[in-house]
C-alpha positions in Angstrom: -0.1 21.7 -1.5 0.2 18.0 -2.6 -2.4 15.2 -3.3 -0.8 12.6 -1.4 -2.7 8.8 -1.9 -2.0 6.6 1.0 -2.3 2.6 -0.1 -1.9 -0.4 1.7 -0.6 -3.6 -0.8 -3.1 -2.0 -3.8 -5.9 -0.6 -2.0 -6.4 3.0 -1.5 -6.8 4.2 2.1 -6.7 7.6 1.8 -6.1 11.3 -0.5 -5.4 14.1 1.1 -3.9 17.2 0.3 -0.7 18.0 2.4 1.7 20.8 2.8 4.5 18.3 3.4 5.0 14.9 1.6 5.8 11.6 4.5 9.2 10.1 4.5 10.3 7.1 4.1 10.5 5.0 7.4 8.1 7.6 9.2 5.5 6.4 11.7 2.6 7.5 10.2 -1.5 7.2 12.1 -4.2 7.0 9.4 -7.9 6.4 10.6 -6.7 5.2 14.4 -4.2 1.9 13.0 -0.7 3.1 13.0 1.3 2.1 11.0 4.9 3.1 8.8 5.8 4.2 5.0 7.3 1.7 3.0 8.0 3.8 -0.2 6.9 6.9 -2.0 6.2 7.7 -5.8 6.1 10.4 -7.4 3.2 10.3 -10.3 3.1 14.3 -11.8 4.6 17.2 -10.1 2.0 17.7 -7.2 0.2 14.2 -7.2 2.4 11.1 -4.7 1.9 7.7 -4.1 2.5 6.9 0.1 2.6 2.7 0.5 2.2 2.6 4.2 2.4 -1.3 6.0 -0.1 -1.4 8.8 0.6 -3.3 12.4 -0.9 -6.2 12.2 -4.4 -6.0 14.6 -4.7 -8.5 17.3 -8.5 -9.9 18.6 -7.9 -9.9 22.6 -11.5 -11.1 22.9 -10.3 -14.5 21.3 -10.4 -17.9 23.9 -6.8 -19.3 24.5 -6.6 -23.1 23.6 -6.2 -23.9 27.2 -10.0 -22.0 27.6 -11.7 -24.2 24.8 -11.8 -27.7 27.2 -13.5 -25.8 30.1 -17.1 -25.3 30.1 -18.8 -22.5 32.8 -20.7 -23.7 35.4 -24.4 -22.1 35.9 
């Protein structure tokens, strides 16, 4: 079992223990984002550093600039 500390940029995500350690490249799913591994350290024997680079989130609910002129009628 490893301790393997997923980070994105320099904040910690999440530790989990894992039989297998992620690859570089690999699409990886951590709390419902998805996301892929950029790089992975090695810190001690059974302890690994996982830098993962999250797809960026888009607002649907955001108005268009075309919607910001019109007003609803009542």
């Amino acid at each position: 079992m490893f301790a393997v500390h997923f980070y994105e940029n320099k904040t910690k995500v999440l530790n989990q223990a894992l039989r297998s350690i992620p690859t570089v490249d690999e699409a990886i799913k951590i709390k419902g984002r998805k996301g892929k591994v950029i790089s992975v350290m090695e810190i001690d024997e059974n302890t690994y550093h996982v830098y993962i680079e999250f797809e960026k989130i888009v607002d649907k609910n955001k108005a268009s600039t075309k919607d910001l002129g019109k007003n609803k009628r009542r």
